[in-house]
N, CA, C and O atoms as a GROMACS GRO file, in nm:
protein
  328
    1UNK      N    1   9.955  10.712  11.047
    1UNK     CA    2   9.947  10.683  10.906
    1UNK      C    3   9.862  10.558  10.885
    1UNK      O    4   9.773  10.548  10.800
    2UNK      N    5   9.899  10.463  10.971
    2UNK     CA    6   9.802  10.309  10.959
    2UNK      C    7   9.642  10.405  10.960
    2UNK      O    8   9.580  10.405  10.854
    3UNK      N    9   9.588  10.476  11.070
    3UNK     CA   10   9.517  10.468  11.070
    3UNK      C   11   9.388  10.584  11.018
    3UNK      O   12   9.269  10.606  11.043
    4UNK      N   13   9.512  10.647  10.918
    4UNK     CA   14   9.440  10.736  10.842
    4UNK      C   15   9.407  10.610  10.688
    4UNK      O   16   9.306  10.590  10.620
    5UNK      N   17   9.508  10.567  10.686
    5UNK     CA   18   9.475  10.436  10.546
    5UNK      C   19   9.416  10.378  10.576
    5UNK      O   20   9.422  10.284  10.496
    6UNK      N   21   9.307  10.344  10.689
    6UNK     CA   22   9.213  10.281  10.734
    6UNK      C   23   9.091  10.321  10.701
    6UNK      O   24   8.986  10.258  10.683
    7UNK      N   25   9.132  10.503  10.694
    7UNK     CA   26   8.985  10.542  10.714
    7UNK      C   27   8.916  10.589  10.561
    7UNK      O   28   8.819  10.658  10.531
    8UNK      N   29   9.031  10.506  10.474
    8UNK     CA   30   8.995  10.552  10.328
    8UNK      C   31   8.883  10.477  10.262
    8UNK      O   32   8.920  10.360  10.256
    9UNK      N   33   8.754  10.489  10.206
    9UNK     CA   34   8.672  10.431  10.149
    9UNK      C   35   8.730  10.301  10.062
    9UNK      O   36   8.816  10.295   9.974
   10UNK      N   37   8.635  10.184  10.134
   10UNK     CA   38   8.718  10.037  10.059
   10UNK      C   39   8.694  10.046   9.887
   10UNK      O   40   8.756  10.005   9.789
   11UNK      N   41   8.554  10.133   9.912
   11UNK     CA   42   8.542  10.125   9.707
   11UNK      C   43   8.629  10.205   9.615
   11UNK      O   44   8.668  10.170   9.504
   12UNK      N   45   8.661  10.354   9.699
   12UNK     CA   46   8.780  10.393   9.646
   12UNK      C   47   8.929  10.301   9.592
   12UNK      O   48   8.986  10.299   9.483
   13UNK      N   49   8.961  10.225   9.734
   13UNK     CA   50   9.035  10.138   9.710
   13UNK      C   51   9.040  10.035   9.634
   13UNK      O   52   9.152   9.997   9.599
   14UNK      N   53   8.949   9.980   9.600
   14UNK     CA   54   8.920   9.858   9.507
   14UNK      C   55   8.935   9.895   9.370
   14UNK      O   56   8.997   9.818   9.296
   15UNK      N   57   8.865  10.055   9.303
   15UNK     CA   58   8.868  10.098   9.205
   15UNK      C   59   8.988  10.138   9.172
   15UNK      O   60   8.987  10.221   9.082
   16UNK      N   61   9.124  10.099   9.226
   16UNK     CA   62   9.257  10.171   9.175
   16UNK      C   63   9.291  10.013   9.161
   16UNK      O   64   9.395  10.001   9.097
   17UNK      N   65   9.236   9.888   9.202
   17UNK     CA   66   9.299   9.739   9.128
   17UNK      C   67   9.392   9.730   9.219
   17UNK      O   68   9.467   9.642   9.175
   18UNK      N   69   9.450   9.781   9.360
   18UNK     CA   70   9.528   9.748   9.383
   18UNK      C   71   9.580   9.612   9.464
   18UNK      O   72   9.691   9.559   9.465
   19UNK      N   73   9.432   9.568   9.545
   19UNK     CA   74   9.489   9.455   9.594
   19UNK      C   75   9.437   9.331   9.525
   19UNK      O   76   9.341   9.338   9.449
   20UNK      N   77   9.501   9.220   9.550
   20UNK     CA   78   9.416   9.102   9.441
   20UNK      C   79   9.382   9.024   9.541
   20UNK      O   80   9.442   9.048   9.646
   21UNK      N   81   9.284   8.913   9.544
   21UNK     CA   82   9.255   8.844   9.633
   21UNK      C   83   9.109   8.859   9.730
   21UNK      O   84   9.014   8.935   9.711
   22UNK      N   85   9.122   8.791   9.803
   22UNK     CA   86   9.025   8.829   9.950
   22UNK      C   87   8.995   8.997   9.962
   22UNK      O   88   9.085   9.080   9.950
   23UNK      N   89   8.876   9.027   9.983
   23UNK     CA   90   8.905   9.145   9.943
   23UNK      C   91   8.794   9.223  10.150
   23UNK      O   92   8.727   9.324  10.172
   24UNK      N   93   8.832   9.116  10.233
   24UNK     CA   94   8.775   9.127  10.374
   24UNK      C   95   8.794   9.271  10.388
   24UNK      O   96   8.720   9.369  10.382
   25UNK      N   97   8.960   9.246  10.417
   25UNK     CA   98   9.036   9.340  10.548
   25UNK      C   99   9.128   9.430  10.414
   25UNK      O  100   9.246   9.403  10.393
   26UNK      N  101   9.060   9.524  10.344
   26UNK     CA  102   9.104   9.579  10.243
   26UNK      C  103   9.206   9.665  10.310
   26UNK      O  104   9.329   9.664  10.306
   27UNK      N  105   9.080   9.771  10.402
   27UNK     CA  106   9.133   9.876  10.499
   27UNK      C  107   9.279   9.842  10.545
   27UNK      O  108   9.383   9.896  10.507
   28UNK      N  109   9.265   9.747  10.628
   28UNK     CA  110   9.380   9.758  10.707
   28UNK      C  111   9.458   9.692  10.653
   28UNK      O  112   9.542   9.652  10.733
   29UNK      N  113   9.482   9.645  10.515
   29UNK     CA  114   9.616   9.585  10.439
   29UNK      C  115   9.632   9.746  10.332
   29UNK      O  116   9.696   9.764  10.228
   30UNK      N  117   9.568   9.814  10.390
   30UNK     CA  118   9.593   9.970  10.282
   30UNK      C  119   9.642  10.074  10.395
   30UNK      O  120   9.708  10.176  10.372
   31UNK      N  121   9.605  10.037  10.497
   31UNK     CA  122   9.662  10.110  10.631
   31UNK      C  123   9.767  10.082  10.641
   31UNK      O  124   9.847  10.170  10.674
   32UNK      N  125   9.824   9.913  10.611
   32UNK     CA  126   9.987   9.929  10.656
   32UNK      C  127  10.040   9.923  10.546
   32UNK      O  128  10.160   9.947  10.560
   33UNK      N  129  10.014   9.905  10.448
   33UNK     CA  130  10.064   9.962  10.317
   33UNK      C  131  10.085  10.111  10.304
   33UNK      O  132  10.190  10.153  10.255
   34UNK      N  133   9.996  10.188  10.344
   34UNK     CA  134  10.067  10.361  10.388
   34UNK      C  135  10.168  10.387  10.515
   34UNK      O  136  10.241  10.486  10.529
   35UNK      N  137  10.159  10.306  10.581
   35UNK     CA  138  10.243  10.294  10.741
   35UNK      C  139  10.378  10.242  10.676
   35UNK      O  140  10.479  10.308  10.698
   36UNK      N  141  10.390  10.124  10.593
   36UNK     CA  142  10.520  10.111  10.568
   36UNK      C  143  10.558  10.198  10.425
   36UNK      O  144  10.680  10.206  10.409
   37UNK      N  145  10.516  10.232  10.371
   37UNK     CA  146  10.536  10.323  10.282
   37UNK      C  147  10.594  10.451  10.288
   37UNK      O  148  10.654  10.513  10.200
   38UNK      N  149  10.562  10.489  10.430
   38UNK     CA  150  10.598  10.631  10.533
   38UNK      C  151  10.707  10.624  10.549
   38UNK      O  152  10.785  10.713  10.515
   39UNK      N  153  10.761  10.450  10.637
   39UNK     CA  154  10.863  10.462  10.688
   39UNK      C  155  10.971  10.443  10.598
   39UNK      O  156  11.081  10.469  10.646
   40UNK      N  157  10.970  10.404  10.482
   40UNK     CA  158  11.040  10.395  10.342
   40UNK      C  159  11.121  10.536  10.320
   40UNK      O  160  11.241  10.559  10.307
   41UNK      N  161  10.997  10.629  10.320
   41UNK     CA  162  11.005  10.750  10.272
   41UNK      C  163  11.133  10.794  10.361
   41UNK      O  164  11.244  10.832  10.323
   42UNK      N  165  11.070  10.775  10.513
   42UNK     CA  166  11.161  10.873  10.595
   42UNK      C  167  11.290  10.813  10.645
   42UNK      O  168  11.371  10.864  10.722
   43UNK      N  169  11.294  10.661  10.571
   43UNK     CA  170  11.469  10.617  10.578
   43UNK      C  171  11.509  10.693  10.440
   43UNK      O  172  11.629  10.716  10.421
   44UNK      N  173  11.432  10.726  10.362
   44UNK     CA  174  11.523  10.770  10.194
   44UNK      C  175  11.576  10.920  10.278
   44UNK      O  176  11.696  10.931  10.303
   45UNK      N  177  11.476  11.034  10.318
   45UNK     CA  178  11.517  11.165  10.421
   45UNK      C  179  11.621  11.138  10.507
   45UNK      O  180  11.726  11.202  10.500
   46UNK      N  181  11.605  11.061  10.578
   46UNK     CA  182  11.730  11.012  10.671
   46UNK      C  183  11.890  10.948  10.622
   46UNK      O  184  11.982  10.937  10.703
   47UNK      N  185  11.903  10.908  10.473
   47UNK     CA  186  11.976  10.890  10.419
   47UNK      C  187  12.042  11.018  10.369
   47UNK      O  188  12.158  11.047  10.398
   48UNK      N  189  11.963  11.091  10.294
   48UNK     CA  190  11.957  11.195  10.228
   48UNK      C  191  12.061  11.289  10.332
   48UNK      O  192  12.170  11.335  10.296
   49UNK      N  193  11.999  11.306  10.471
   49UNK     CA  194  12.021  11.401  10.549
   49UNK      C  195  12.248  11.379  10.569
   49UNK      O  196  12.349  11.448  10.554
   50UNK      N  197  12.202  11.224  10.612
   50UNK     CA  198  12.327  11.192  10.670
   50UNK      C  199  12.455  11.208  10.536
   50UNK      O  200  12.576  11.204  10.561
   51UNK      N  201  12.403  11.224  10.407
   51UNK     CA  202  12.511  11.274  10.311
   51UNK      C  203  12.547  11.384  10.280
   51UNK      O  204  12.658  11.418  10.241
   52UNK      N  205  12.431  11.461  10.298
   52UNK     CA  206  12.435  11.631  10.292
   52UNK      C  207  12.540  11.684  10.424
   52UNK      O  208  12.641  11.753  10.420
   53UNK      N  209  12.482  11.632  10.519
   53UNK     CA  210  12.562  11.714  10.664
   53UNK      C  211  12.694  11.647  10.726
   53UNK      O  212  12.775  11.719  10.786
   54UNK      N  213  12.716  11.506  10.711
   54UNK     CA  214  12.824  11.413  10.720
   54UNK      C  215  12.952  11.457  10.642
   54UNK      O  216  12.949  11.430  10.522
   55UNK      N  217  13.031  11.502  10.676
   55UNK     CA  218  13.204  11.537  10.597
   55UNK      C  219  13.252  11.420  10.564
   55UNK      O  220  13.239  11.329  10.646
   56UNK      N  221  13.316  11.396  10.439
   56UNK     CA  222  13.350  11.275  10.399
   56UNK      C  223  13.515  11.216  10.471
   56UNK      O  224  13.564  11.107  10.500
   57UNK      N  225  13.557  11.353  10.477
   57UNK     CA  226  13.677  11.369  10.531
   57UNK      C  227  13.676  11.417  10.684
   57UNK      O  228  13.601  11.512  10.707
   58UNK      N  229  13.758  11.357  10.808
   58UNK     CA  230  13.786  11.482  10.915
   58UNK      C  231  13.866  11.540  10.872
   58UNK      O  232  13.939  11.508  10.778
   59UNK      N  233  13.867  11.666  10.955
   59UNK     CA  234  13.960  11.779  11.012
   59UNK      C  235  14.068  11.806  10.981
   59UNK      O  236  14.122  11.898  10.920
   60UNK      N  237  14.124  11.639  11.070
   60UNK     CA  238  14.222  11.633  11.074
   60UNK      C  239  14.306  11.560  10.958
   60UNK      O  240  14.424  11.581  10.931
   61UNK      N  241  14.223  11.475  10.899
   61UNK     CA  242  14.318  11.403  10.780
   61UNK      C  243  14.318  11.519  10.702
   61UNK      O  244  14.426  11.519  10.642
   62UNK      N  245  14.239  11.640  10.665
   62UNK     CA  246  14.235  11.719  10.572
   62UNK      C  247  14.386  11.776  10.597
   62UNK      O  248  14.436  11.853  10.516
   63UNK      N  249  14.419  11.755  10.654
   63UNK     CA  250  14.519  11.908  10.730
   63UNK      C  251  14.680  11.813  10.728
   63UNK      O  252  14.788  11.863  10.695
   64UNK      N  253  14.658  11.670  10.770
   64UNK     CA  254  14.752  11.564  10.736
   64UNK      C  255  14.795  11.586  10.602
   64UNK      O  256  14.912  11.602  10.566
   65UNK      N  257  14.672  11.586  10.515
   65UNK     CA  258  14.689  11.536  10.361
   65UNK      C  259  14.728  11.646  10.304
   65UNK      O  260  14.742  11.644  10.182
   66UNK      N  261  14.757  11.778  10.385
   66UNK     CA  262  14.827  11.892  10.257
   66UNK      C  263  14.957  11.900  10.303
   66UNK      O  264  15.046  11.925  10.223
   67UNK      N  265  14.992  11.875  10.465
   67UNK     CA  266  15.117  11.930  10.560
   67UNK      C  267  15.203  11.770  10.464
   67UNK      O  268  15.154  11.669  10.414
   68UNK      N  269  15.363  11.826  10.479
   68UNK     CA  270  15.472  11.737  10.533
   68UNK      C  271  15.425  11.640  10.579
   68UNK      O  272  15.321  11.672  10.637
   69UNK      N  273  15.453  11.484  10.588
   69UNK     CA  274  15.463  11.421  10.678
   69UNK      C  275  15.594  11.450  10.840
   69UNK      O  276  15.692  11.523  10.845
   70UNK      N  277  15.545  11.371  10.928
   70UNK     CA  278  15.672  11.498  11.040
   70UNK      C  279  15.771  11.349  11.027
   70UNK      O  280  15.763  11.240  10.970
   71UNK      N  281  15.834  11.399  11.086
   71UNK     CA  282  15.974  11.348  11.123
   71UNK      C  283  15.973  11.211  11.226
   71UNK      O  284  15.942  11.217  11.345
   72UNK      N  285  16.008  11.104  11.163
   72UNK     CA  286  15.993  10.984  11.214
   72UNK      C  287  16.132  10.911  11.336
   72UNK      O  288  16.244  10.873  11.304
   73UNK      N  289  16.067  10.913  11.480
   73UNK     CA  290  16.152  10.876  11.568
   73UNK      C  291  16.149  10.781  11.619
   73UNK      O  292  16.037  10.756  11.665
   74UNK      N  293  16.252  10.679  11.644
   74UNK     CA  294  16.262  10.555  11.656
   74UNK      C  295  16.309  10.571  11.821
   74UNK      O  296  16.423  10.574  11.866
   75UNK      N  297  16.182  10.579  11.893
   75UNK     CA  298  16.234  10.607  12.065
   75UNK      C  299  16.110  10.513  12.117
   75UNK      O  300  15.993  10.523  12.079
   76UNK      N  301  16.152  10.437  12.195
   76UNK     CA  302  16.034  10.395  12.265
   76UNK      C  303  15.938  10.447  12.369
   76UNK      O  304  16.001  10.532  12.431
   77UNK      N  305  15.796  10.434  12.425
   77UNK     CA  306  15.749  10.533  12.460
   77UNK      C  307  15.791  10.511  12.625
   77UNK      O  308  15.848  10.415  12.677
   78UNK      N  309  15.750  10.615  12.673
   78UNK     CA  310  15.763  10.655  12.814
   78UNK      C  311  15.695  10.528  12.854
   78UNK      O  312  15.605  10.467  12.798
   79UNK      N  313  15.807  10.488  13.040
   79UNK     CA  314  15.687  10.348  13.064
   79UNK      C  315  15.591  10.393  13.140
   79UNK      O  316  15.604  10.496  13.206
   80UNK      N  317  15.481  10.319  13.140
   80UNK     CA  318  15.344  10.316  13.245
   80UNK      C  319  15.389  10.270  13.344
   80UNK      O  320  15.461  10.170  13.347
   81UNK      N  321  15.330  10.379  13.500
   81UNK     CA  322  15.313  10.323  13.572
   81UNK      C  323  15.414  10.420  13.710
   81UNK      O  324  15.413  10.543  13.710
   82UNK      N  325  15.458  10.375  13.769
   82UNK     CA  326  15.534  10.417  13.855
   82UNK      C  327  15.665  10.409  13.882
   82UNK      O  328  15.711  10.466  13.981
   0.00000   0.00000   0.00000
């Protein structure tokens, strides 16, 4: 991506006003201006993804949250060890 925004004509670029200043290294402040622009994009997809396919709930609380609670025993557990 940097280095396709590199290979964009600087007069093109100039005629959209977008950068102000020094106007040297147009290219390659428009190269990583599309390079980070990309990676913007594909954290918003990557967000996107992880809400669509991610269950808000497990399994198992689902299945907790309709059943009884069970029956509460006051035993201490088996000891460790030998």
């Amino acid at each position: 991506m940097y280095v396709a925004g590199q290979a964009v004509d600087p007069h093109l670029i100039q005629s959209w006003g977008l950068f102000v200043g020094q106007q040297d290294y147009m290219a390659l402040r428009f190269g990583g201006g599309v390079g980070l622009l990309f990676n913007v994009v594909m954290v918003v997809v990557a967000i996107a993804a992880i809400i669509v396919t991610v269950p808000s709930q497990r399994k198992g609380e689902v299945a907790q949250a309709t059943a009884e609670p069970p029956e509460r025993r006051d035993v201490a557990p088996p000891p460790l060890g030998n």
